[in-house]
Every structure is written in structure tokens, then in C-alpha cells.
VEXFITI-332817 format. One record per residue (C-alpha): x, y, z; residue in one letter. Coordinates in Angstrom, 1 decimal. Each point is the difference from the previous one (the first is absolute). Layout:
N
X, Y, Z, A
...
//
This chain:
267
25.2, -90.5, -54.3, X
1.3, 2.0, -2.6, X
1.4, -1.2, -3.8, X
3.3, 1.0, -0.6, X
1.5, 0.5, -3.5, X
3.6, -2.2, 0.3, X
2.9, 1.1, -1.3, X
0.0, -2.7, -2.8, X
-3.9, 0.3, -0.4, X
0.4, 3.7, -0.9, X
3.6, -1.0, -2.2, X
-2.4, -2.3, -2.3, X
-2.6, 2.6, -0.6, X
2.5, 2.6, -0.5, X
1.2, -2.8, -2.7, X
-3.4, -0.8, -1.5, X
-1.0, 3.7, -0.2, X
3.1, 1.1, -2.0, X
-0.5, -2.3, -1.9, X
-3.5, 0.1, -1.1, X
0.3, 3.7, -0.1, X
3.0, 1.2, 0.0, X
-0.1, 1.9, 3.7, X
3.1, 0.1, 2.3, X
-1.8, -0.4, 3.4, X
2.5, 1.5, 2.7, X
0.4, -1.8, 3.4, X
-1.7, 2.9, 1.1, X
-3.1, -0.7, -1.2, X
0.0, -3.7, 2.0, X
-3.0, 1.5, 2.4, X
-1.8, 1.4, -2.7, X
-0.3, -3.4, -1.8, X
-0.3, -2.0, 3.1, X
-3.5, 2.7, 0.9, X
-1.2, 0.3, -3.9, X
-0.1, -4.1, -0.3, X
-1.6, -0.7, 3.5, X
-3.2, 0.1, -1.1, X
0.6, -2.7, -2.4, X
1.6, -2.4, 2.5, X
-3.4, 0.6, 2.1, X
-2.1, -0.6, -3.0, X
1.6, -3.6, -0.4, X
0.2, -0.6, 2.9, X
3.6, 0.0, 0.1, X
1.9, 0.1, 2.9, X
3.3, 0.8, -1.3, X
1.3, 1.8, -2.8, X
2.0, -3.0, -1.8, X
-3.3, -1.6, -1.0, X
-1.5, 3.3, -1.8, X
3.5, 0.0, -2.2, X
-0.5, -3.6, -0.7, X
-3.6, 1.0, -1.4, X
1.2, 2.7, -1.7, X
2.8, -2.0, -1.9, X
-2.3, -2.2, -1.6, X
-3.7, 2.5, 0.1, X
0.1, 2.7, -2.8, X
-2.9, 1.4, 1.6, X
1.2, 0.4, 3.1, X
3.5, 1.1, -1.0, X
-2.0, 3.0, -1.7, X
-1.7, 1.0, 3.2, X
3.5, -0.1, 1.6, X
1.7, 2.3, -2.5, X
-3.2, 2.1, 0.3, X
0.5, 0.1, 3.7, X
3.5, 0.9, -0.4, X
0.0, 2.5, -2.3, X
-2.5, 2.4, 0.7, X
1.2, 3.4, 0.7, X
-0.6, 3.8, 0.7, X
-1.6, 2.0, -2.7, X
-2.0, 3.0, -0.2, X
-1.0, 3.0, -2.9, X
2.2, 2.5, -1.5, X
2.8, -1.6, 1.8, X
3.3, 1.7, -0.6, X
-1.7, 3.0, -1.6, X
3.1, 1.3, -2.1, X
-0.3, -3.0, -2.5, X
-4.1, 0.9, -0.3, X
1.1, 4.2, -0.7, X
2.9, -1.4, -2.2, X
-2.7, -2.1, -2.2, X
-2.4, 2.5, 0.0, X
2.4, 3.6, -1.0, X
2.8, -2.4, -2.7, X
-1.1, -3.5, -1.1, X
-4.2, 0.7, -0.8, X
-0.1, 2.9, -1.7, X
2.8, -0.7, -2.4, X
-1.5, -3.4, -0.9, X
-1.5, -0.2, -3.8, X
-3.2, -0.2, 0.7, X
-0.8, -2.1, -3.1, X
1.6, -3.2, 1.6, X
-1.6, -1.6, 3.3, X
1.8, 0.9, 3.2, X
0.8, -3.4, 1.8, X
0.8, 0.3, 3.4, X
0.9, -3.6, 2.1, X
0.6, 0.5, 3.8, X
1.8, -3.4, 0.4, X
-0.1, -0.5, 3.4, X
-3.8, 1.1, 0.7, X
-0.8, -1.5, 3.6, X
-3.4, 1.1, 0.0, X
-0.2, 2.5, -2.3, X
0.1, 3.8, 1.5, X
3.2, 1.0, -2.1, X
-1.9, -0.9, -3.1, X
-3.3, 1.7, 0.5, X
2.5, 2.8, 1.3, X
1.3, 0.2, -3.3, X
-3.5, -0.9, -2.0, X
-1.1, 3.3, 1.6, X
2.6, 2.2, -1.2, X
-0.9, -1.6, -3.4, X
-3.4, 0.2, -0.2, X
0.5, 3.3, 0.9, X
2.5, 0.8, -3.2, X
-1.2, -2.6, -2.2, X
-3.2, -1.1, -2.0, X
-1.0, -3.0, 1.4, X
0.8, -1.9, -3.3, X
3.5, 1.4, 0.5, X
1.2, -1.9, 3.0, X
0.4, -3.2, 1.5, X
2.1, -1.8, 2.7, X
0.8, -3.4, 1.6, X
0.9, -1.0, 3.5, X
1.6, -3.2, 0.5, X
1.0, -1.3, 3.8, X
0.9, -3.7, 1.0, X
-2.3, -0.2, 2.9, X
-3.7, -0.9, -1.4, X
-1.5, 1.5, 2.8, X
0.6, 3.5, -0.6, X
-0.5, -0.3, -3.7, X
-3.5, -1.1, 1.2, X
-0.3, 3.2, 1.9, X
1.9, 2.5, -2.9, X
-3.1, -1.5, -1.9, X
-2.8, 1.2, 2.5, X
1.6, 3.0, 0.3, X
-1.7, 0.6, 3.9, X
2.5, 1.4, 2.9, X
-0.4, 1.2, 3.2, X
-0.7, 3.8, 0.0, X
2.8, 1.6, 2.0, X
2.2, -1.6, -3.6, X
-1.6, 3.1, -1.7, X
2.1, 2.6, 2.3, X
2.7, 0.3, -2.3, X
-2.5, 0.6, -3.3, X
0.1, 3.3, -0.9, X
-3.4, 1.1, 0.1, X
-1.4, 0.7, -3.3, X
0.7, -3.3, -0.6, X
-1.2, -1.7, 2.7, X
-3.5, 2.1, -0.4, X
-0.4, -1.8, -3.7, X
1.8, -3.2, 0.3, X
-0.7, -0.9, 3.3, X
-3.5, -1.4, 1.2, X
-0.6, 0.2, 3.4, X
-1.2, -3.4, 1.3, X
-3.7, -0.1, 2.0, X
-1.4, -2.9, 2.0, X
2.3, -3.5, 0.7, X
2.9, 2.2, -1.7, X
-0.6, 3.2, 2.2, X
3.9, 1.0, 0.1, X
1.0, -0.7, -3.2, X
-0.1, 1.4, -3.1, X
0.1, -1.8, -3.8, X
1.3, 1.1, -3.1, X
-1.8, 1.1, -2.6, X
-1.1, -2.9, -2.2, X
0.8, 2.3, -3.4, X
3.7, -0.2, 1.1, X
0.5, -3.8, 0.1, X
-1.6, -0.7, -3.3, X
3.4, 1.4, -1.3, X
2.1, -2.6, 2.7, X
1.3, -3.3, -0.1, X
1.1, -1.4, 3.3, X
1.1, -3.8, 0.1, X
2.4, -1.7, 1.6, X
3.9, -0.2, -1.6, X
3.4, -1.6, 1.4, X
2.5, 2.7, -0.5, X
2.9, -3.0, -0.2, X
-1.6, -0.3, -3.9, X
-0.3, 2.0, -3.0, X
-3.7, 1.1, 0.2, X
0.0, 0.0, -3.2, X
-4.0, -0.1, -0.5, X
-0.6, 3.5, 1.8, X
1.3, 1.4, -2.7, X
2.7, 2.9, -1.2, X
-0.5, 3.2, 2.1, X
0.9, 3.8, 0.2, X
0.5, 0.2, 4.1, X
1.1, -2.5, 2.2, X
-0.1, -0.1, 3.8, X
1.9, -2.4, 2.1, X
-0.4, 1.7, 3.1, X
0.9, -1.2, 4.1, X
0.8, -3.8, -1.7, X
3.5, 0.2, -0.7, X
1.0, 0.1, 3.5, X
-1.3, -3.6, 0.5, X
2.3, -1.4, -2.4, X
4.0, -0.6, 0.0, X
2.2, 1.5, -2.8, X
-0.4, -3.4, -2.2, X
-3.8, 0.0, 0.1, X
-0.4, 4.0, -0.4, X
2.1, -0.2, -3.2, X
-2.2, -2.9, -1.5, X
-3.3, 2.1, 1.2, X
1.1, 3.5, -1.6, X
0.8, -1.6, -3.1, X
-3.4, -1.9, -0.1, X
-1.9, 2.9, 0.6, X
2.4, 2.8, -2.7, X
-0.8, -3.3, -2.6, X
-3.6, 1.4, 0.1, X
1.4, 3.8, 0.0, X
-0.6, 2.1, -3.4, X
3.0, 1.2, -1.1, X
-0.3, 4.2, 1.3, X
-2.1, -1.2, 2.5, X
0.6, 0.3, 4.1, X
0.9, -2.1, 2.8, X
-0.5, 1.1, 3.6, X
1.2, -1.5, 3.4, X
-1.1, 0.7, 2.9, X
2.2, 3.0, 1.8, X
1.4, -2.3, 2.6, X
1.8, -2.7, -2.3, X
2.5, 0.8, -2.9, X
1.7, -2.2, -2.6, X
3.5, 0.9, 0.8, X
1.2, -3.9, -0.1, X
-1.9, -0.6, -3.6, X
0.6, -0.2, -3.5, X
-2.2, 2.8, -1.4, X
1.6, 0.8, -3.5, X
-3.0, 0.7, -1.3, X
-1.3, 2.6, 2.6, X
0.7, 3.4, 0.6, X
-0.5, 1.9, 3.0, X
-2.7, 2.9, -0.3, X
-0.8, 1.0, 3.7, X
0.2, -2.0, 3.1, X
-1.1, -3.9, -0.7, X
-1.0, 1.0, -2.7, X
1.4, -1.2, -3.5, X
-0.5, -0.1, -3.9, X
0.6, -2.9, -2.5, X
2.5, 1.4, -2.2, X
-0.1, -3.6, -2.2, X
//
């Protein structure tokens, strides 16, 4: 017989997940929840889903695996292309080239908009030039961002140059995937960080993207995240969005539009 998600069940998750990280789960995603945690009801043994929320209350390890569970979602490289062309053609070549570039994709998953963008900056850059950090609440895929290994049809959308000297084609028990070039992650930093704090330890940086999150979060939470993230912003430096979100409802005084979700910190 099937496990079914209750309505109060899936209410106290949606409860526990705001408010460990800050995501507005929609009643919509009730299936998705009741599938992703399954696994972890049969790994117990459970035979309900009131017990695992009972573990999880009181088991910081397991209520890791459950945000990690929850929060995994799409990614692939050189997605939304425009922001990667608007990098490339105004922010990198006007940058001095006698301070470090710092880069910080803040919400990383498993890494392929980073080493996206550490591609394009190796390319530009001395290697001593250039460094970024990924940061993602889910452990998991920072594990994974760190390896650096994905399945092969992930390269598609690498243009090919790149792909030819970045991307190592995998032989043996990783036939169909490729890694990235070691030389490239010397220059990263991927670890996990809560984006309901000031990650104030990553440092001050001259891009910033906080890309396909936003959409998780309600007006309240999105406010206290963009002004966490700008806190780490160099002043002149950009902010990007993903094309699919907008900060219509926030208080962005200190940003100015340059192209679409894309902005500059004017102080």
C-alpha cells in the first residue's frame, strides 16, 4: 500500500523548511515532497510519514538529508546565455586588472554555472587574476560542485572551444561523463552557506549571482536574502537574477538597473 503525504504532514514540512531555509513550498509541490522523502521512510522503516518529521525535529543529521532532498533542483551550463555574453563583452574587460576578480555564484547546486563562468575567466584572465566561490544549502551538491564530474550530454550547451580545453572526457566506470579540468578549481571555493545570514566569511566581491532562488521565497524572505547577498557586493560591482524573477516588490536603493536582471551597486 502506498504512503501518502497528509495534508498536515506536508503543512509541518512546509513549516520546518521555511524556516530552516527560508523556502515558500507551494501546496503544489505536496507530491513532490511526499516522492523525494519516501525513500527515507523506507530506510527507517517507517510506515508513515508523521514518524520521519518526529526524527527530523529532534536529528540534525537527518533534517539535513531532508532539506537536501527537498531542495535539489534543475541546473545545467551556460544557462540563460545573455548574462554569460553580458559578463564577457561589459563587466571583464573593464575590470582593473591589478585587483583580483571575485566572483560568488550564491546559489551553486552542483556547480555548472560556476565552472561556466571560471571558463570564460580563465580564458580572459591570468590564472592569478581570478577566483570565485559557490555557496548552496544542500551539502550534497556542494560535494558534487567539488568533484566537478557530470554526465556528458551537460556539455551540449558549452560552446566548443571551451569544452575541448576544459572539459575531460571521462573513460572507464565514468564512460559518459566528462570532469573539469583540475587547473580550474584550484582557483574555486565551493562550501556550503545559508542565504538567511550575512555570509560574511566568503568575502566582498565584484559579481554576484542569485539566480532561479528567489522564486522559492515570499516577498519577506527575498528582501532579507538580497540584502544578505548586496552586504558582500563591492560598491560598482553587479548583481544578476535570473531572467524569470524581478525585484519589483523590494527595496533596492542601492541598485540600478543596467540590462535585464541585471543591476549595479550604486552605494
Amino acid at each position: 500500500m502506498a504512503i501518502l503525504l497528509s495534508d498536515n504532514e506536508f503543512i509541518t514540512v512546509q513549516k520546518l523548511i521555511f524556516r530552516e531555509v527560508g523556502i515558500d513550498l507551494q501546496s503544489s509541490k505536496k507530491l513532490l515532497v511526499q516522492s523525494r522523502l519516501l525513500k527515507r521512510l523506507l530506510h527507517y522503516g517507517f510506515d508513515n510519514y508523521l514518524d520521519y518529521i518526529r526524527l527530523v525535529q529532534i536529528n540534525v543529521t537527518e533534517r539535513i538529508e531532508m532539506i537536501n532532498l527537498i531542495t535539489t533542483n534543475e541546473t545545467y551550463f551556460f544557462r540563460e546565455i545573455d548574462h554569460f555574453e553580458y559578463l564577457q563583452k561589459e563587466i571583464i574587460p573593464k575590470h582593473p586588472f591589478k585587483t583580483k576578480f571575485r566572483f560568488w555564484s550564491a546559489a551553486a547546486s552542483v556547480g555548472a554555472e560556476a565552472y561556466s563562468v571560471a571558463m570564460l575567466l580563465d580564458k580572459t584572465m591570468a590564472r592569478s587574476d581570478w577566483e570565485i566561490v559557490g555557496t548552496d544549502i544542500n551539502t550534497d551538491v556542494i560535494k558534487k560542485a567539488r568533484i566537478g564530474l557530470y554526465p556528458e550530454k551537460w556539455a551540449d550547451k558549452i560552446p566548443i572551444e571551451l569544452k575541448k580545453e576544459y572539459c575531460l572526457r571521462g573513460r572507464g566506470r565514468h564512460e559518459g561523463q566528462f570532469l573539469m579540468d583540475r587547473a580550474l578549481v584550484e582557483n574555486m571555493d565551493f562550501r556550503v552557506g545559508n542565504l538567511m545570514k550575512y555570509n560574511g566569511e566568503v568575502g566582498r566581491f565584484d559579481v554576484i549571482w542569485l539566480r532561479n532562488v528567489l522564486i522559492y521565497f515570499d516577498d519577506d524572505t527575498k528582501q532579507m536574502v538580497v540584502d544578505n547577498v548586496l552586504r558582500n557586493l563591492k560598491v560598482g560591482g553587479y548583481f544578476f537574477i535570473s531572467l524569470t524573477e524581478n525585484l519589483n516588490m523590494l527595496n533596492t536603493a542601492n541598485l540600478e538597473s543596467v540590462a535585464t536582471s541585471v543591476y549595479r551597486k550604486i552605494k
